[in-house]
C-alpha positions as CSV (number, residue, x, y, z in Angstrom):
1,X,14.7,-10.8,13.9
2,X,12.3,-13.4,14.6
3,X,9.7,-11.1,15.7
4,X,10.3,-8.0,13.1
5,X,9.7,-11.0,10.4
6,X,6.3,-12.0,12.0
7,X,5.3,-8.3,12.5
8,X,6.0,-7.8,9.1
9,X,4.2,-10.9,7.8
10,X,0.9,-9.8,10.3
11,X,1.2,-6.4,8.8
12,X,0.4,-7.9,5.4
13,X,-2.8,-9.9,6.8
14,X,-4.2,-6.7,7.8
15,X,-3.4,-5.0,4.4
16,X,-5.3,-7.9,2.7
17,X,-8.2,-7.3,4.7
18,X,-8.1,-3.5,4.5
19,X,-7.7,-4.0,1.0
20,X,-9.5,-7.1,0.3
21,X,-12.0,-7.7,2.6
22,X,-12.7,-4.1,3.6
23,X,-15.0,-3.5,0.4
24,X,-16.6,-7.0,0.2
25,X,-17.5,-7.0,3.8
26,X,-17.8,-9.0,6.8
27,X,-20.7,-11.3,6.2
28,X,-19.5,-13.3,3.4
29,X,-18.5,-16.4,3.9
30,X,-14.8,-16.3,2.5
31,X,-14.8,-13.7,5.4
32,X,-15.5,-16.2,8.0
33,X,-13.4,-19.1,6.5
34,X,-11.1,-16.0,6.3
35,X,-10.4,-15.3,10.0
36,X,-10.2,-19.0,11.3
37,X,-7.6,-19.5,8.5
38,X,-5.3,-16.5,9.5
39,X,-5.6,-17.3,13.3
40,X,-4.1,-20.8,12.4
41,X,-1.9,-19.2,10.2
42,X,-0.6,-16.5,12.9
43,X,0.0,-19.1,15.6
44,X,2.2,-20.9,12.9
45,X,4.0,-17.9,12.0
46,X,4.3,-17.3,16.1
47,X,5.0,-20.9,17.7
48,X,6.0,-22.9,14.3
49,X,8.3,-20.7,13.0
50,X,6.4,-20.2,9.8
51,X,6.7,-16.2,9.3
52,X,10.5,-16.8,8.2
53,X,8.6,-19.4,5.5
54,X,6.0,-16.6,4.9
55,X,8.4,-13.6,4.1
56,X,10.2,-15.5,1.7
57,X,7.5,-16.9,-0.1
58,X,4.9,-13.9,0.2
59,X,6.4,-10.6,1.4
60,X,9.7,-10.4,-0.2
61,X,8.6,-10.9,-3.4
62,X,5.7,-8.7,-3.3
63,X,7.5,-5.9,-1.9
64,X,10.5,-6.4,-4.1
65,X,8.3,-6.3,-7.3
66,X,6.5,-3.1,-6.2
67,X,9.6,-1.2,-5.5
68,X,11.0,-2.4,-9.0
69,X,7.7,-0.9,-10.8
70,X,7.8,2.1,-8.7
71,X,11.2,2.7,-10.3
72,X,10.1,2.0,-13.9
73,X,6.9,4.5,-13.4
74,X,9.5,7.1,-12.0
75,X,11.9,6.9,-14.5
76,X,8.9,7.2,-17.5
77,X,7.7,9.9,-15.7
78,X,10.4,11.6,-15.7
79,X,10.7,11.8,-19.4
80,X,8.0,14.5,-19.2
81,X,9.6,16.9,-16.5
82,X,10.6,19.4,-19.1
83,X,6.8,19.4,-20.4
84,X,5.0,19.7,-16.9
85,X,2.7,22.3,-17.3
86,X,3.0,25.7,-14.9
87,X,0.6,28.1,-13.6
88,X,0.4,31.8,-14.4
89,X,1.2,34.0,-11.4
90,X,-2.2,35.2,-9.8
91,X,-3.0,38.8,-9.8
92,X,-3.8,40.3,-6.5
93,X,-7.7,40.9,-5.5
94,X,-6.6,44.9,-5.1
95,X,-5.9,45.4,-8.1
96,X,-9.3,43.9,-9.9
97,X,-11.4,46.2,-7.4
98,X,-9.9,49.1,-8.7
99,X,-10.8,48.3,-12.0
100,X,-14.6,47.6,-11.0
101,X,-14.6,51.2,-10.0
């Protein structure tokens, strides 16, 4: 499990930059700083043992809090199942060309 947890962990450095750093782009220099930090960080999480530290800290939480809103927006959506809103059958194309006639 060692190396799920720090292929999980890496998978949530490259969401933050998709995310993150995607939009403000490379040149800035949190960008730079960025990438030094996260190559330390990785070979922690490899050699040190740190992407146990990290999931607890970081990814658990965040995940764990996402899937507990995504059950809240479900369940208030749901409310409104009976009012959803459904489109009138289409006529077929035939039968408005015989009426042009």
């Amino acid at each position: 499990t060692k190396w799920l947890t720090y292929w999980v962990v890496y998978s949530y450095f490259y969401i933050f930059e998709m995310l993150v750093l995607g939009p403000m782009g490379q040149v800035s220099a949190f960008a730079r700083s960025y990438f030094v930090g996260k190559v330390l960080a990785l070979c922690w999480c490899q050699f040190g043992g740190g992407a146990s530290i990290l999931y607890k800290l970081v990814v658990y939480p965040v995940t764990h809090s996402f899937f507990k809103v995504k059950e809240r927006v479900e369940d208030y959506l749901s409310q409104f199942e009976e009012y959803r809103v459904v489109e009138p059958p289409k006529q077929k194309q035939a039968e408005d060309d015989d009426d042009d006639e």
